[in-house]
C-alpha positions, 0 to 999 in steps of 0.5 A: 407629538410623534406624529408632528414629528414625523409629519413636520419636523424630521422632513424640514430641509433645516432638520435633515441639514443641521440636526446633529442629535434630537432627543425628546421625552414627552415634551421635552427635547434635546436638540444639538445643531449644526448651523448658525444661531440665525437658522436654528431661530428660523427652525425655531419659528417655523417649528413653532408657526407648523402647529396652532396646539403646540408651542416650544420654548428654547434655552441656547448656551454655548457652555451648558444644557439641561435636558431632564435630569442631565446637564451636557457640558462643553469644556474649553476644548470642545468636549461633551461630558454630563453630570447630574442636573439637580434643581435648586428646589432639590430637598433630598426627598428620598424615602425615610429608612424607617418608612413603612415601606417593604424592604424590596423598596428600600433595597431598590431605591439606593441601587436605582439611584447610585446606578443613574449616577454611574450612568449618567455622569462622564467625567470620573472625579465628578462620578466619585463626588456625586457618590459620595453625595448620593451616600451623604443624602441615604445616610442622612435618610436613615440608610445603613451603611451597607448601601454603599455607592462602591458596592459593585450590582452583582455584590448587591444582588449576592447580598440580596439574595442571602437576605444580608439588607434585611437584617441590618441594624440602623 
């Protein structure tokens, strides 16, 4: 796909005039455009025309757009804010608590994801409502409450370090 890029797209006079933001992981593509929806369906095609093995589909909304994990939210006044992207297929498949897993996972698990929280959602009263989530959905798999989204990762790292998570009852 990078070399397609590179050899097609990024030299196409519709790319370089119109591209606001390309983004792509694997096969996916986050793309914000410039222009009309009548040349961003001609790149379309020509995109689609240039390689026999590679085909995209598009997905356009003046509102919203996903693109992996990430929801790109335009509000009424034209700002972009994100937000957690969750799938309605979500089953809340974080790992038990009580798994057999090493306590290193287990430690890891709610730290990795309270930080994607904080990273990836803008707006600050969605953040606090998408922790409390992520501290719903570890509490209902077993978790401790010391694995809380308001612990700071230095705190964690210092709790880590004295072994405090290691000796915790459920």
């Amino acid at each position: 796909m990078a070399h397609f890029e590179e050899s097609v797209i990024y030299k196409h006079p519709l790319f370089v005039m119109n591209v606001l933001q390309w983004t792509r992981y694997i096969d996916d593509v986050f793309c914000m455009w410039g222009d009309t929806l009548e040349s961003l369906n001609l790149f379309f095609t020509i995109f689609n025309d240039s390689w026999p093995g590679i085909k995209v589909t598009m997905n356009i909304d003046g509102h919203s757009v996903t693109f992996l994990d990430t929801i790109v939210i335009k509000d009424s006044e034209g700002h972009l804010t994100t937000d957690l992207h969750l799938k309605l297929t979500d089953r809340n498949r974080i790992l038990d608590y009580q798994s057999f897993h090493p306590p290193s996972v287990k430690r890891s698990i709610p730290r990795s994801q309270f930080q994607r929280v904080n990273q990836i959602v803008s707006d600050d009263a969605r953040q606090s409502q998408r922790l409390q989530d992520m501290t719903s959905k570890f509490r209902n798999r077993g978790y401790p409450a010391c694995y809380s989204p308001h612990l700071n990762l230095p705190h964690i790292k210092f709790l880590e370090k004295i072994g405090y998570f290691e000796f915790q009852k459920v």
